[in-house]
C-alpha positions in Angstrom: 63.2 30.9 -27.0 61.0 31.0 -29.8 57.5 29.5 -30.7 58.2 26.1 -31.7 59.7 25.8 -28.0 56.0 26.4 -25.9 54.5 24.0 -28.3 52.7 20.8 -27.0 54.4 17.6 -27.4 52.3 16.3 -30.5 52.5 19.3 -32.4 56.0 19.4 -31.9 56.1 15.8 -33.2 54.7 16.8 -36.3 56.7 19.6 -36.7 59.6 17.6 -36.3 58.6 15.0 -38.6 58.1 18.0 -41.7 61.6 19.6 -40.9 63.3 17.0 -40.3 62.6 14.1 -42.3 65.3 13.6 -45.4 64.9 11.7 -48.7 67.1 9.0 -47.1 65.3 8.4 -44.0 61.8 7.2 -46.4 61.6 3.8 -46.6 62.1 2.5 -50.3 58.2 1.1 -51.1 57.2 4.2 -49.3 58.9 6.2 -52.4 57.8 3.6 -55.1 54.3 3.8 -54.3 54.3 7.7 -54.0 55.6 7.7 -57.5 52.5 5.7 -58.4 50.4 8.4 -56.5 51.8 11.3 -58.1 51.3 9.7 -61.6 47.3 9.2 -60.6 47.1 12.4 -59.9 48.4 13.7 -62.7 45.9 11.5 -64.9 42.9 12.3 -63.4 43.8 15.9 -63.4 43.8 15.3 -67.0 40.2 13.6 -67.4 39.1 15.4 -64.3 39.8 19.1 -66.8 36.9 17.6 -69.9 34.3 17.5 -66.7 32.2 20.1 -66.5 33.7 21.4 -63.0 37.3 21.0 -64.6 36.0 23.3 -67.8 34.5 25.5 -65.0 37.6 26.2 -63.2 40.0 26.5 -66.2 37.6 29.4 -67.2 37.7 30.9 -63.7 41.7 31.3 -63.7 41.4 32.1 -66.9 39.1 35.1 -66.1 40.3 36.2 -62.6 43.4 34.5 -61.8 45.5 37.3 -62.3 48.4 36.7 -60.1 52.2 36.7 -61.1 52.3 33.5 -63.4 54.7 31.4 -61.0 53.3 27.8 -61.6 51.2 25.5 -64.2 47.6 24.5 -63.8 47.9 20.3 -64.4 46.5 20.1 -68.4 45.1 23.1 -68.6 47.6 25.2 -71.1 47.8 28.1 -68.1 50.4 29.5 -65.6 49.2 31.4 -62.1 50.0 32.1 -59.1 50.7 29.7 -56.7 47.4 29.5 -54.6 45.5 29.6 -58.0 47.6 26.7 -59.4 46.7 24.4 -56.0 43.4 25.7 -56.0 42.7 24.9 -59.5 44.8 21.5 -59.3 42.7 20.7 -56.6 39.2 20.9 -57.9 40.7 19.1 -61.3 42.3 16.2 -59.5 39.0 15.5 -57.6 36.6 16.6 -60.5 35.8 13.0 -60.9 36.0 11.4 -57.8 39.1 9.1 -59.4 41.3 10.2 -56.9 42.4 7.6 -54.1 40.9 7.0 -51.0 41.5 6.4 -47.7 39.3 6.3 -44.1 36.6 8.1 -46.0 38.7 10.8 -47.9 41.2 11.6 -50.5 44.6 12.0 -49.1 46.8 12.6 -52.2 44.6 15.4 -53.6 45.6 16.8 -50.3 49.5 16.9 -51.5 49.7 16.7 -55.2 47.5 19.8 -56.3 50.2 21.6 -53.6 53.1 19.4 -54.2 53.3 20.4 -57.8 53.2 24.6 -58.0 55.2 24.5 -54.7 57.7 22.3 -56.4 58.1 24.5 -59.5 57.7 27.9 -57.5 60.9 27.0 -55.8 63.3 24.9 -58.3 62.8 21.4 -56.6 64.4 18.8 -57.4 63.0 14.9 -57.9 64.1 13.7 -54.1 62.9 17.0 -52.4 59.9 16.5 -54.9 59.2 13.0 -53.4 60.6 13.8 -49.8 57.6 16.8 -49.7 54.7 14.2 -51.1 55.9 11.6 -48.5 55.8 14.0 -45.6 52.8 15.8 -46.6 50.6 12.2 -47.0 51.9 11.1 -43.7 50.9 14.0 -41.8 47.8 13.7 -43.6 47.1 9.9 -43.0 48.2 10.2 -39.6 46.2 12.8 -38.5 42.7 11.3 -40.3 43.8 8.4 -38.0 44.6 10.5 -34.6 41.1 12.1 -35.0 39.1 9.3 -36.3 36.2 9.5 -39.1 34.3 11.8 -36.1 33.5 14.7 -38.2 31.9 12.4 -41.2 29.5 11.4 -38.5 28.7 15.4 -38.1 28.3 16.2 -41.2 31.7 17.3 -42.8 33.4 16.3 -46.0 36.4 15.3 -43.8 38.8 15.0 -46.6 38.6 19.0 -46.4 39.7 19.0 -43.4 42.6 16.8 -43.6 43.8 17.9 -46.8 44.7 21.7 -45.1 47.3 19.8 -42.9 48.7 17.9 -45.7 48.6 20.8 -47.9 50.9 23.0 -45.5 53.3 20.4 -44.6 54.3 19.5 -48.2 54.3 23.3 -48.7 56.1 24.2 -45.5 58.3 21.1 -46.3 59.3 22.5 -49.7 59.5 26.5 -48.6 62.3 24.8 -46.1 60.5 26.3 -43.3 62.3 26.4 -40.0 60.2 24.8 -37.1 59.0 28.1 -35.8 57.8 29.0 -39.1 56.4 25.7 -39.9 54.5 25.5 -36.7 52.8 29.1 -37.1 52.1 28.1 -40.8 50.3 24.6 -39.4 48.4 26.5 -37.1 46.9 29.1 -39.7 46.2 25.8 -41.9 44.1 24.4 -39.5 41.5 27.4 -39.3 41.3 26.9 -43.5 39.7 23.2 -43.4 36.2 23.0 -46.1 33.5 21.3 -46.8 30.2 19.9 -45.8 28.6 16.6 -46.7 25.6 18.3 -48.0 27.4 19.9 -50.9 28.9 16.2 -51.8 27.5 15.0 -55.2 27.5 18.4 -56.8 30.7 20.8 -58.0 31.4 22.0 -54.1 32.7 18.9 -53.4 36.0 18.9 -55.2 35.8 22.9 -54.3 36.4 21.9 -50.8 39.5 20.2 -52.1 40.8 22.6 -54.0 39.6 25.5 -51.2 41.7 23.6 -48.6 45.0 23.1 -50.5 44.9 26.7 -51.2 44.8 27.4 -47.6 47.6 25.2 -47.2 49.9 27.1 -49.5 48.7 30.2 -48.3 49.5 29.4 -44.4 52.7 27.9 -45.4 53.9 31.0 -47.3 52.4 33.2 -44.7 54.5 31.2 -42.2 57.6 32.4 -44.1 57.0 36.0 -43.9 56.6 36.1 -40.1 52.5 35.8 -39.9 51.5 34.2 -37.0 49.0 31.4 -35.3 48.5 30.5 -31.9 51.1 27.7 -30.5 48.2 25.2 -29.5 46.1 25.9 -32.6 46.8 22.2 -33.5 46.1 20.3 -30.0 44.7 22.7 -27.5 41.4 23.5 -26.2 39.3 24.7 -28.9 42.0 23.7 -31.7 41.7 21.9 -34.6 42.1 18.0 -32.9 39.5 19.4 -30.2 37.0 20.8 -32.3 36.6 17.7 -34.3 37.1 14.7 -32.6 35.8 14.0 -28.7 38.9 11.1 -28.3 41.8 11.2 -30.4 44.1 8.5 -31.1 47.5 10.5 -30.4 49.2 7.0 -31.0 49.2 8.0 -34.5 51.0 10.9 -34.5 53.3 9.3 -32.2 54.3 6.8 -35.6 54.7 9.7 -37.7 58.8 8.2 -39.2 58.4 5.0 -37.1 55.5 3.7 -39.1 55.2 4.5 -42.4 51.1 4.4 -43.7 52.6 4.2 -47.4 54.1 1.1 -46.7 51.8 -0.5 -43.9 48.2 1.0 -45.2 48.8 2.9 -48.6 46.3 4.6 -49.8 43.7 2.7 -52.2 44.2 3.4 -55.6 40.5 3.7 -57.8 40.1 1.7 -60.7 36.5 3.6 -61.3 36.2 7.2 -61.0 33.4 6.9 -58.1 33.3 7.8 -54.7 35.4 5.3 -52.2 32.7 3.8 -50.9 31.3 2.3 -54.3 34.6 0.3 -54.6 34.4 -2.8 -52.1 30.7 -3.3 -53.5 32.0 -2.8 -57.2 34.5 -5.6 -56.6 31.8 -8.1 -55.1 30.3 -7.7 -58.2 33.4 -7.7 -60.1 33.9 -11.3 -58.0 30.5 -12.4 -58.7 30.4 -11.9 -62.6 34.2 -13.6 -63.4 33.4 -16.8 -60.9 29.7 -17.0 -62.6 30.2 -16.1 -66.7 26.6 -17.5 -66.6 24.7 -14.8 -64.9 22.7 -12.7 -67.6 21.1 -9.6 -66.8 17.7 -10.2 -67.8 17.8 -13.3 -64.9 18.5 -11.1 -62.1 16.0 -11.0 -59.7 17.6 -8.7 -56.9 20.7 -7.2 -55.8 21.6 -7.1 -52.3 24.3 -4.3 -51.3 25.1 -4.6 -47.4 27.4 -1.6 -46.2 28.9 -1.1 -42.7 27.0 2.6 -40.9 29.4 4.2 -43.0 29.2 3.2 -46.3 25.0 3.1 -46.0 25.1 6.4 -44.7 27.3 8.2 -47.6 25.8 7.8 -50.9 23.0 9.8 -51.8 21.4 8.8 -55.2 19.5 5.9 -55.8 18.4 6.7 -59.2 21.0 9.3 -60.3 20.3 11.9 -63.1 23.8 12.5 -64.5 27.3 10.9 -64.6 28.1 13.4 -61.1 25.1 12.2 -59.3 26.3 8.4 -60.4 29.6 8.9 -58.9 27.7 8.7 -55.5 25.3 6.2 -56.0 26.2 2.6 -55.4 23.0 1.2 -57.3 24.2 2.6 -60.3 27.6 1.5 -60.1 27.1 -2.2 -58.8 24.5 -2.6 -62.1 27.3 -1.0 -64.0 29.8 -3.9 -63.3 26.9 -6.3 -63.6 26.3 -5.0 -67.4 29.5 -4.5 -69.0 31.9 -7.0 -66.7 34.1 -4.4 -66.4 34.7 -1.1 -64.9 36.6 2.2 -65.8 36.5 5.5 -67.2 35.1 5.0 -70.6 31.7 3.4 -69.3 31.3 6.4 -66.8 29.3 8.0 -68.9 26.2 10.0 -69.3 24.7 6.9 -72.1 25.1 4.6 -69.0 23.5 6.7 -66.4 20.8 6.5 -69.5 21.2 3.2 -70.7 17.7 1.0 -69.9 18.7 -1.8 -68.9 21.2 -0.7 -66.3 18.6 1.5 -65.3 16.1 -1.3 -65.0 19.1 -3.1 -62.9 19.3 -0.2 -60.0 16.3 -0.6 -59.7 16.8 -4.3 -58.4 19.2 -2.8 -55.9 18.6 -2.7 -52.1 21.3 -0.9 -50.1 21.5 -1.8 -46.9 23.3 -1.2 -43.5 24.4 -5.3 -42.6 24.4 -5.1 -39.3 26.3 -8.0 -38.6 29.0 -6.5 -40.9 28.7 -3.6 -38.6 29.3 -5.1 -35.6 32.8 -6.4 -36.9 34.4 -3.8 -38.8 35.6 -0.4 -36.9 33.5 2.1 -38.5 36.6 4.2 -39.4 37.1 1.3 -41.9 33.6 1.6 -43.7 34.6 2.0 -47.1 37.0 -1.1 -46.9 34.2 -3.6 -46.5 30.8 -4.8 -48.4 28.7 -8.0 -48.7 27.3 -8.0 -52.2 24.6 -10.6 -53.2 23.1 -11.4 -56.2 19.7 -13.9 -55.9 18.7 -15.0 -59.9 15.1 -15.9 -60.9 15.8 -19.5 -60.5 16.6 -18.9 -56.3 20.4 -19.0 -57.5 22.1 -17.0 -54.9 25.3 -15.7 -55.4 27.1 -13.9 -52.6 30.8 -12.7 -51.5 32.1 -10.7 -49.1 34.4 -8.0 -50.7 37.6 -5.4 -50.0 38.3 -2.7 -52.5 41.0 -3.7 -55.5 44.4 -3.0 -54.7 46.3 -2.2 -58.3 49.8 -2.2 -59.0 52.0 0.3 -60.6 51.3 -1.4 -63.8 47.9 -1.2 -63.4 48.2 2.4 -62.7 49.8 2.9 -65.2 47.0 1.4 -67.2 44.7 4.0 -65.7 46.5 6.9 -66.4 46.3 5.7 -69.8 42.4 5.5 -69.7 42.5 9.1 -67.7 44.8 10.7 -71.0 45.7 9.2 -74.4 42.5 7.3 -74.3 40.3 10.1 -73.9 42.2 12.2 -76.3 44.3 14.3 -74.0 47.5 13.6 -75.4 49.4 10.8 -77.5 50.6 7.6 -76.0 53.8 8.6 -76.6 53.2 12.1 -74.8 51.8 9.6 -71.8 54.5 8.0 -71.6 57.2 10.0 -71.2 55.2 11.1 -68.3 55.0 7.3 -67.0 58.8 6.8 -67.6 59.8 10.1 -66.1 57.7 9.6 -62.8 58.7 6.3 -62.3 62.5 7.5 -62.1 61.7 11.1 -60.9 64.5 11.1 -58.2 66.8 11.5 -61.3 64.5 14.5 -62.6 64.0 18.2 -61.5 60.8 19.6 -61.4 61.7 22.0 -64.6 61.8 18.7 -66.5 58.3 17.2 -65.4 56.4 20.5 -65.9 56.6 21.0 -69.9 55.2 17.3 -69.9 52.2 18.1 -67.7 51.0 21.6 -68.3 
């Protein structure tokens, strides 16, 4: 009898679900828009590395990341070991905050920065490369469910602490761990979660990402070699589901391969590299300025910005300093859209945090919990909802009640443009053999995608 066998019944679900889902039990969408995922990361790892937390970190491995040189730091022109390589994929893939998003965190910067120096550490191939990405955002997107945005509330950067379970299972997933080894590894990944909300808006908070995919990796190859966890590390008393959340939603895990998040409730997909909770408000504005090519700055009067609890209670800066602090700050970002009509990585920059006039237009913005808006929407669903209002000099009102954009592959692809060729980080023609080959990477091995990407 071994250890797998005096597991609870939920952990053994999600142990299950890692070992034993194949490439031909996924759903087809559920491939197609992990391809689009994968590619996203891969571009803001790019545009994340000229940041100056991405120029931090390449100069760290550089310096002290002496291990055996198994796998490729994404755009950086440097091999490490493999908990280096996730590490530093990590911080670079959520440098910018262009990552997706999803219940208040970043699920694919949970899998990718893992995904990719697991992949090459072990020869993988382009369906066990998809197959891993797939089981490891599931498990992560199920779980964020089961336990609710709880630990938001107490002060966590929660994507830290789902990113260690996704982290392990696309690691355990590609090591081919059996089910005792994959539950020991899960259970040492859930005492590696990181990050508190304080230290969001500064260079710690993509360190908590790239801290927890390490820990990932590390308990998934410490699971191989016979290290162990305790059984009910996942679901018991004092475990990882009861430390964080007072009333979880098992129902969740119970849909792990029934339900399928990447097909029901993908994972939203940023067209502005700002934090998740900027994005319904952004495309208010974006709704307001197309309807109403009218509207001129100087006639603005206010700018109303209702958020559900959530949303109001997650951004910090009201009159941000640099293009990090702007990331966060919702004023800046809705008098962005309001200025240029448009959105993206080339006007996230440090002359628009300067720029007068959009200065003079945060200034116009009033933030506010909508308590009616509130009332309606389950506060797990904060960042998916925003009531933006614009009321001109004249008493024109303007006001629409907005979702964040969801983008095609096309428009991904548009986006990984922006996050490499356009900001000089390799030719269009380099970008896209990238595009082509992620878009048919079940026909690819990993040895073919790396030379592209590091």
């Amino acid at each position: 009898m071994g250890k797998y066998d005096e597991a609870k019944a939920h952990t053994k679900k999600v142990i299950d679900f890692i070992v034993d889902t194949k490439y031909e039990d996924i759903p087809a969408e559920a491939i197609e828009n992990a391809k689009g995922r994968i590619l996203d990361c891969i571009g803001v790892a790019y545009s994340g590395g000229v940041e100056s937390c991405g120029k931090v970190i390449k100069d760290f491995i550089r310096e002290y990341g002496t291990g055996k040189p198994q796998a490729a730091v994404v755009g950086a022109n440097m091999r490490t070991d493999v908990m280096n390589a996730s590490f530093a994929n990590g911080i670079l893939m959520d440098a910018i905050d262009y990552n997706d998003h999803f219940l208040l965190s970043h699920p694919s910067v949970g899998v990718v920065p893992a995904l990719l120096p697991m992949a090459e550490l072990v020869g993988a191939s382009g369906k066990e490369i998809l197959t891993a990405f797939v089981v490891g955002i599931e498990v992560y997107t199920k779980i964020n469910q089961a336990m609710t945005t709880e630990p938001w509330y107490h002060g966590f950067h929660a994507t830290g602490i789902w990113t260690t379970v996704g982290a392990v299972a696309v690691a355990g997933k590609l090591l081919k761990l059996d089910k005792d080894q994959m539950l020991m590894a899960f259970g040492l990944a859930c005492s590696t979660f990181s990050g508190l909300k304080r230290n969001v808006g500064v260079h710690a908070k993509p360190f908590h990402v790239g801290r927890s995919v390490e820990g990932g990796v590390r308990s998934a190859l410490l699971g191989s070699i016979g290290f162990t966890s305790h059984v009910d590390a996942f679901e018991g008393k004092e475990g990882y589901m009861d430390v964080f959340c007072s009333n979880p939603k098992w129902e969740f895990v119970d849909e792990l391969g029934v339900k399928w998040d990447l097909v029901d409730f993908p994972t939203c997909i940023k067209p502005h590299p700002s934090c998740g909770t900027t994005h319904a408000p952004m495309e208010g504005m974006m709704e307001i300025v197309k309807a109403h090519p009218e509207i001129k700055t100087e006639d603005v009067a206010r700018i109303d910005v209702g958020s559900t609890r959530g949303g109001s209670f997650k951004m910090f800066f009201s009159d941000p300093k640099d293009i990090y602090e702007a990331k966060f700050s919702i004023h800046f970002c809705v008098a962005l859209v309001l200025y240029y009509r448009d959105w993206g990585l080339r006007y996230h920059t440090q002359a628009s945090v300067d720029n007068p006039e959009i200065k003079r237009l945060c200034k116009l913005v009033n933030h506010y919990m909508d308590e009616e808006l509130d009332s309606r929407v389950d506060k797990d669903l904060a960042d998916y909802y925003a009531i933006v209002k614009v009321t001109m000099k004249d008493g024109t009102v303007y006001r629409v009640e907005a979702n964040p954009p969801k983008l095609t592959y096309d428009q991904i692809k548009e986006k990984f443009y922006d996050s490499t060729c356009n900001i000089n980080r390799m030719t269009r023609k380099h970008s896209d053999q990238i595009v082509e080959m992620i878009r048919d990477l079940e026909e690819y091995e990993i040895t073919d995608l790396i030379p592209l990407i590091s």
